[in-house]
C-alpha positions as YAML, in Angstrom:
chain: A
units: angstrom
residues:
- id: 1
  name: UNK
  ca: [0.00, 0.00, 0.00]
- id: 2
  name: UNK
  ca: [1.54, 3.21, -0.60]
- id: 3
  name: UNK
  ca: [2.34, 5.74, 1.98]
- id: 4
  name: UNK
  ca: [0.49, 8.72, 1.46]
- id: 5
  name: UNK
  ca: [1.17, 10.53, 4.77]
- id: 6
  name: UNK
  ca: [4.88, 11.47, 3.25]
- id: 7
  name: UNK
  ca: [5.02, 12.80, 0.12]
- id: 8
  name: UNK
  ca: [8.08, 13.82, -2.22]
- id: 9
  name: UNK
  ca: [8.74, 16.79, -4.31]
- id: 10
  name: UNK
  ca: [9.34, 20.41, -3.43]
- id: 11
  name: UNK
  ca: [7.21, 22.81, -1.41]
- id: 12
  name: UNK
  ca: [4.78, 23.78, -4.31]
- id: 13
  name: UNK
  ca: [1.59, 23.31, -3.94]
- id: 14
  name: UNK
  ca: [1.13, 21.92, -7.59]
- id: 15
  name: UNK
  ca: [3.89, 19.31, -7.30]
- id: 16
  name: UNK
  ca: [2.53, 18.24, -3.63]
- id: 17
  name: UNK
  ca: [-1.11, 17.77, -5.48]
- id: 18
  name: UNK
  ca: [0.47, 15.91, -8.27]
- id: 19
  name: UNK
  ca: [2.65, 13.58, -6.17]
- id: 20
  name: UNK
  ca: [-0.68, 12.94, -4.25]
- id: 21
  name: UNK
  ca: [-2.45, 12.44, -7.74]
- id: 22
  name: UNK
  ca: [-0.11, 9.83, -8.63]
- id: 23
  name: UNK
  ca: [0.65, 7.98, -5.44]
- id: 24
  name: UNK
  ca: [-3.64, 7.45, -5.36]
- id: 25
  name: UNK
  ca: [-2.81, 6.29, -9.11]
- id: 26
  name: UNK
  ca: [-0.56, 4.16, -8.10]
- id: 27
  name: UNK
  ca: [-2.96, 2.90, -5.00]
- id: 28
  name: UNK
  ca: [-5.68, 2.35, -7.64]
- id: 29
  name: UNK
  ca: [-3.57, 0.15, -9.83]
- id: 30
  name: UNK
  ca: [-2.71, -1.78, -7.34]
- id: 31
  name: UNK
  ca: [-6.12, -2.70, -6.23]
- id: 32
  name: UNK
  ca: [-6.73, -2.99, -10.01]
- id: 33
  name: UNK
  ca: [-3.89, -5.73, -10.35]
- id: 34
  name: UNK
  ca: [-5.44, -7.76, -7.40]
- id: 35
  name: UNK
  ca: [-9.13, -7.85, -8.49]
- id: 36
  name: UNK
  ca: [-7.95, -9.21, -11.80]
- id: 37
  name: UNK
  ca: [-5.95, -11.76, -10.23]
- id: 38
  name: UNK
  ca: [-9.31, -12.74, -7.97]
- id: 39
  name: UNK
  ca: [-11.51, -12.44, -11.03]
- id: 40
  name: UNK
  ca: [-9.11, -14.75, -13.26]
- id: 41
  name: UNK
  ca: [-9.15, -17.31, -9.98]
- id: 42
  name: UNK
  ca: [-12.84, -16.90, -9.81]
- id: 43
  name: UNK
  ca: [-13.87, -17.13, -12.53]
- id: 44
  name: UNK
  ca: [-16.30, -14.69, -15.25]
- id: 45
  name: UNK
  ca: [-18.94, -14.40, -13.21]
- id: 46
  name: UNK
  ca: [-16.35, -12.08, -10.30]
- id: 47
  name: UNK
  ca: [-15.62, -9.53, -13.26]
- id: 48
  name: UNK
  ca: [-17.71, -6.70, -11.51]
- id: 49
  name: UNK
  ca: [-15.22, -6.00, -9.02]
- id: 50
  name: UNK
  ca: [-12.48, -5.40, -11.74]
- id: 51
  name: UNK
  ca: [-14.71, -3.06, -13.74]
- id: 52
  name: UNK
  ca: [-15.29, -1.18, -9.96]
- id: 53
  name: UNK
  ca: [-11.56, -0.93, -9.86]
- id: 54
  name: UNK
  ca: [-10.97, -0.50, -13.59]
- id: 55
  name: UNK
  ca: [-13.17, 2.68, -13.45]
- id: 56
  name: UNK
  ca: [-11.49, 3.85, -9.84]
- id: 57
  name: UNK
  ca: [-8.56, 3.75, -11.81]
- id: 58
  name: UNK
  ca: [-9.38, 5.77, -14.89]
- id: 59
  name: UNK
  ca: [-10.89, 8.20, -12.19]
- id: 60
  name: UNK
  ca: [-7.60, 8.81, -10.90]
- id: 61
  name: UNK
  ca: [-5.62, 9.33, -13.88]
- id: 62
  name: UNK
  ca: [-7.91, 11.86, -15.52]
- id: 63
  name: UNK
  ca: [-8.99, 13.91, -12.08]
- id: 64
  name: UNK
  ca: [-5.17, 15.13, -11.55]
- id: 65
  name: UNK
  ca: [-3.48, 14.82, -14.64]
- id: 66
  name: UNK
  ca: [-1.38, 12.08, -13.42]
- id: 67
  name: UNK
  ca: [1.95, 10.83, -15.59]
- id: 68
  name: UNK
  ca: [0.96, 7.29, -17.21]
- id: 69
  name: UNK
  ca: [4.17, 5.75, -16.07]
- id: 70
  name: UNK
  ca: [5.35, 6.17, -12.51]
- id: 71
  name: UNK
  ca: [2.10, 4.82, -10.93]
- id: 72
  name: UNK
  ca: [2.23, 1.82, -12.75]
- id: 73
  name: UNK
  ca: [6.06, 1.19, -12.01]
- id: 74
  name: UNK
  ca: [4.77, 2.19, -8.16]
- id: 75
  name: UNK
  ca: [1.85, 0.09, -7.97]
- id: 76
  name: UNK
  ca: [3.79, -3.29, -9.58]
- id: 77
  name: UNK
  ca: [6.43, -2.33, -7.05]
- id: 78
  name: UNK
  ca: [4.14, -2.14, -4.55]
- id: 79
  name: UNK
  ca: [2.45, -5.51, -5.14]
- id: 80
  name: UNK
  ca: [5.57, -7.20, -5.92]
- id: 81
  name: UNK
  ca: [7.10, -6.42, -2.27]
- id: 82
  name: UNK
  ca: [3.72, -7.42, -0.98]
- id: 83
  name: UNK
  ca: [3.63, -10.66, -2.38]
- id: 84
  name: UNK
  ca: [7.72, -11.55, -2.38]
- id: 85
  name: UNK
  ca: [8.72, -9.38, 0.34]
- id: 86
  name: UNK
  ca: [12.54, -9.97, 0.39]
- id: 87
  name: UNK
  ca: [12.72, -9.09, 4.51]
- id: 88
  name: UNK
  ca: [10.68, -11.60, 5.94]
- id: 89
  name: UNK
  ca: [11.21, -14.46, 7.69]
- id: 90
  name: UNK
  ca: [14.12, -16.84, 5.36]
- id: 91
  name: UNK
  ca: [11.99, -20.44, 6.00]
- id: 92
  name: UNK
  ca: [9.30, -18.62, 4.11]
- id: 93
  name: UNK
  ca: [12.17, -18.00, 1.12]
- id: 94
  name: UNK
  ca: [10.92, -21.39, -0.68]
- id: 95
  name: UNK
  ca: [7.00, -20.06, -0.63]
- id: 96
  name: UNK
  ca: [7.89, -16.74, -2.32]
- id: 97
  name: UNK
  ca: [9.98, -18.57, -4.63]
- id: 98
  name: UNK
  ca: [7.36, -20.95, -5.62]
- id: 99
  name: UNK
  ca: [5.00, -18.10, -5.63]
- id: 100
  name: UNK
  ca: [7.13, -16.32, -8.15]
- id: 101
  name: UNK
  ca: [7.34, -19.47, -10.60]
- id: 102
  name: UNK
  ca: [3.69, -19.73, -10.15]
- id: 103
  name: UNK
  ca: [2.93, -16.24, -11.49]
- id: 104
  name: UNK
  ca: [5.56, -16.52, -14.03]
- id: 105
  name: UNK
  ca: [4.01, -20.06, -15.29]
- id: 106
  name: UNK
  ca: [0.79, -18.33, -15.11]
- id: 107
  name: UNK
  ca: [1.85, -15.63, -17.85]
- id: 108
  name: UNK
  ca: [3.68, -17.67, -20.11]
- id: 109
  name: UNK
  ca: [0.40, -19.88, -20.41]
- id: 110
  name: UNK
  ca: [-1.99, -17.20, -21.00]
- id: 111
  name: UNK
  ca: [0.63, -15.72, -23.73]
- id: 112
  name: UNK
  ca: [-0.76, -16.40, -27.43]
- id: 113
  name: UNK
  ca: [2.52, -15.64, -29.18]
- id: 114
  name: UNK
  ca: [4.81, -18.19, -31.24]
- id: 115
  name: UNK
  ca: [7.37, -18.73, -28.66]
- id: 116
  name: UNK
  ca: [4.84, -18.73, -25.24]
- id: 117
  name: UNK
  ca: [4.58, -23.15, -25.87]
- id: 118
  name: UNK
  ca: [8.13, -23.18, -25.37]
- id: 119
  name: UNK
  ca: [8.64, -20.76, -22.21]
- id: 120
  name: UNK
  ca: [5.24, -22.10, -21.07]
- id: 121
  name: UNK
  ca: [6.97, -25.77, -20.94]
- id: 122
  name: UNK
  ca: [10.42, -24.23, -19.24]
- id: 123
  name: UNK
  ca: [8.39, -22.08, -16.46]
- id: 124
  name: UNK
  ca: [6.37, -25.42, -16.03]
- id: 125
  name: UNK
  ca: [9.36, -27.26, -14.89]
- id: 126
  name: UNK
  ca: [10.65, -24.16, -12.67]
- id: 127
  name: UNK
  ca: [7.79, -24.43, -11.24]
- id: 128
  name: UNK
  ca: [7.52, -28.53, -10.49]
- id: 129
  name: UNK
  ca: [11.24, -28.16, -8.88]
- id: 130
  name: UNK
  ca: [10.33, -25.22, -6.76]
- id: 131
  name: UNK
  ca: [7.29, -27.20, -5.93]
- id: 132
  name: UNK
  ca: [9.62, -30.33, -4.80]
- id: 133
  name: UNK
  ca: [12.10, -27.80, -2.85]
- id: 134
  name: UNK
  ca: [9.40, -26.63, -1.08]
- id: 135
  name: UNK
  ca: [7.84, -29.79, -0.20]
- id: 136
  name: UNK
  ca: [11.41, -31.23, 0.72]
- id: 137
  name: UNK
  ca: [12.19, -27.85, 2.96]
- id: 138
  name: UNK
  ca: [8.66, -28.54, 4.74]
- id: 139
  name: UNK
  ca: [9.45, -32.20, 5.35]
- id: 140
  name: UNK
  ca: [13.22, -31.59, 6.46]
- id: 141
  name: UNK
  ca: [11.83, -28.76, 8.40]
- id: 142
  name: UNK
  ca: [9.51, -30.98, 10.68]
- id: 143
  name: UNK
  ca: [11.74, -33.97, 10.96]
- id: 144
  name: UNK
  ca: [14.15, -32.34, 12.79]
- id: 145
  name: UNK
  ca: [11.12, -32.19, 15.30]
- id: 146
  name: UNK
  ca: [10.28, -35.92, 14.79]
- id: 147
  name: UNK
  ca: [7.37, -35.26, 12.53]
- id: 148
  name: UNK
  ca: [6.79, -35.78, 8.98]
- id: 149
  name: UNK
  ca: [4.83, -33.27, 6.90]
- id: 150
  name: UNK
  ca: [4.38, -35.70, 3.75]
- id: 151
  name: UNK
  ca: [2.79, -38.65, 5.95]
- id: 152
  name: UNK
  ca: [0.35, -35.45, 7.72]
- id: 153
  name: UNK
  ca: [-0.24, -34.30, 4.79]
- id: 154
  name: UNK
  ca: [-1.12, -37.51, 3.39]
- id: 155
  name: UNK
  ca: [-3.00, -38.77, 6.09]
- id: 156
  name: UNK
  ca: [-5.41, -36.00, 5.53]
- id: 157
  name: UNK
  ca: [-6.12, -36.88, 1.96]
- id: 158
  name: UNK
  ca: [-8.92, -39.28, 0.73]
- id: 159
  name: UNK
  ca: [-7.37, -42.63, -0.45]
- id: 160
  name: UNK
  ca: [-5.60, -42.45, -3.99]
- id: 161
  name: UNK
  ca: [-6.95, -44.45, -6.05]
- id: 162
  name: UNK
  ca: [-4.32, -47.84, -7.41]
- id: 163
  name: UNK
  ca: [-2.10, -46.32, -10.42]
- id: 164
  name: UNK
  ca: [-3.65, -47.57, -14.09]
- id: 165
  name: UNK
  ca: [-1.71, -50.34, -15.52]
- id: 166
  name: UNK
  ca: [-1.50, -49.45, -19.28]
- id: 167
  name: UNK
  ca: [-2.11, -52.28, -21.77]
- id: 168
  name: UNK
  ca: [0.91, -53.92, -23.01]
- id: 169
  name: UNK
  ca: [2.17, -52.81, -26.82]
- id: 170
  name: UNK
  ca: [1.68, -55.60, -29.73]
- id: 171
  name: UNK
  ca: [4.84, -55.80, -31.22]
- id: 172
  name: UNK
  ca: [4.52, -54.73, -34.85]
- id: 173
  name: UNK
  ca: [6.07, -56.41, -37.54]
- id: 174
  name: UNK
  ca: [8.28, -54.05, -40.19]
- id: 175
  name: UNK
  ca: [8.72, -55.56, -43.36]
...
């Protein structure tokens, strides 16, 4: 969220107004970022809330005659340290990391252009290893308190079903 009690610029009242303009901006895009995210999770039927903060948005850039670029770099900045804060706690260094690969495998598989197949595939695999290092970093983490997370985390899943046995291949003949 962005700080509006402290604003930069000089003493003018015009720069103080437009520093405010853009740091609300910047506030709106943010909230505009996050109820696309919840409306892509969702599902169509959330896509009111996006056209609430869609038109919050506009509102803001057109009321102060706010810059197009510096709220946007703010408000990506602003969710980015939200959601992989870089100070926090470093067992929690293996979520934000898988976080990360999630987004990033998220993008790459809503891209429609010739080479998004290929980074889709490579982002899928980032993400399957950071999905394994953070299983393995949960599991290490509560064995060395004589726990297991896997066998919790198992025992609170309904039964798998038995793995399908494929059909064995008829040898073809070549001639």
């Amino acid at each position: 969220m962005v700080d509006l009690r402290v604003i930069e610029g000089s003493g003018s009242p015009e720069e103080r107004e437009a520093a405010y303009a853009e740091a609300l901006a910047a506030e709106a895009f943010e909230a505009l970022v996050i109820e696309v995210l919840r409306a892509v999770g969702r599902g169509p039927d959330n896509s009111y809330r996006v056209m609430d903060a869609l038109r919050e948005l506009y509102g803001k850039w057109t009321a102060g005659g706010v810059r197009f670029g510096p709220p946007i770099r703010t408000g990506v900045l602003g969710v980015h340290e939200r959601l992989l804060p870089s100070d926090e706690d470093p067992y929690d260094a293996e979520l934000r990391y898988l976080l990360s690969c999630a987004l990033r495998l998220t993008a790459e598989r809503l891209a429609t252009d010739g080479f998004a197949k290929g980074r889709a595939s490579q982002r899928e695999d980032d993400f399957r290893r950071a999905l394994e290092s953070y299983l393995l970093e949960k599991e290490e983490r509560t064995r060395r308190y004589g726990g297991s997370y896997l066998t919790l985390l198992l025992s609170q899943l309904p039964p798998l079903p038995p793995p399908k046995r494929a059909a064995p291949r008829k040898p073809t003949k070549r001639k």
